[in-house]
Structure formats: C-alpha cells, structure tokens
N, C-alpha and C positions, 0 to 999 in steps of 0.2 A: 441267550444262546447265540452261539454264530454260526452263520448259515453252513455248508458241506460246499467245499469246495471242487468246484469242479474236476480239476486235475485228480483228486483222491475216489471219486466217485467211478470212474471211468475204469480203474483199476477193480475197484470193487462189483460192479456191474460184469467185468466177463468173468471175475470169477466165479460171480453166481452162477451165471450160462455155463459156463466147464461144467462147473461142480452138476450143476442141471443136468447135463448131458452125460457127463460120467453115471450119473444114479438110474438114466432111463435108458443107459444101452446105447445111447444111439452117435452115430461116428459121422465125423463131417470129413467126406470127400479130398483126400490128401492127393493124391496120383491114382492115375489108369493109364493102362497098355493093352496092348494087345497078347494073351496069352498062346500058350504053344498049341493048348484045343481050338482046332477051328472054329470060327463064329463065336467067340467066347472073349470077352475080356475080364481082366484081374484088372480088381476097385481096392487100392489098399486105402482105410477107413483108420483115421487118428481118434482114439477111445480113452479118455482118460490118461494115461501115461504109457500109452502102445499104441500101434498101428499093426492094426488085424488085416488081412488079406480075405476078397470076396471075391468067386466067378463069377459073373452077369454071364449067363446063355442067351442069343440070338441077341448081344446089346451094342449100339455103335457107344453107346457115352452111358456112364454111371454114373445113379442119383447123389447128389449134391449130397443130402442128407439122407441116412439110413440105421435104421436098428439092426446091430451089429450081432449086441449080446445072444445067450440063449434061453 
C-alpha cells in the first residue's frame, strides 16, 4: 500500500468538518455589524451552502461558532 498523501488528505479533512458542521447545525462566524435595534448586533453564520442571519442582544462581538439550525 502507499501511504496518503498529504496534499489529498488536507482536502479530505475539511470536508469532513463542513460536512460535520452542516449535519449538527452549527455556523462558523462569517461577518457582524452593528444592527439598526439598539444594543443589538447581526452575526451572519455560513451553514452548509448559506449564510443565516442572527441578533445577539446586549452583544459587543459574536460567537465564533454557534448552532444556527432549529
């Protein structure tokens, strides 16, 4: 057998992780602003093949990673 090459493994490792993260909902941190409700920011969250939009209330920064789904 001949070993797995590096360069092809590196491809196949985040697709796992996508694929991981697509199945359990949860959205890694694309962009945030400051929304038009006071004390309020909009987290848009890349999910699989979209980016969902979230309010964080009373929030300066939005979690890195978060469960999007419902």
């Amino acid at each position: 057998m001949r070993p797995v090459k590096p360069l092809l493994s590196i491809p196949g490792l985040l697709l796992l992780a996508w694929l991981g993260l697509w199945v359990s909902n949860t959205g890694i941190l694309v962009f945030s602003s400051q929304s038009k409700i006071p004390m309020t920011r909009e987290c848009n969250y890349f999910i699989g093949v979209s980016v969902l939009k979230r309010l964080e209330p009373l929030a300066e920064r939005c979690p890195l990673i978060r469960g999007v789904g419902s």
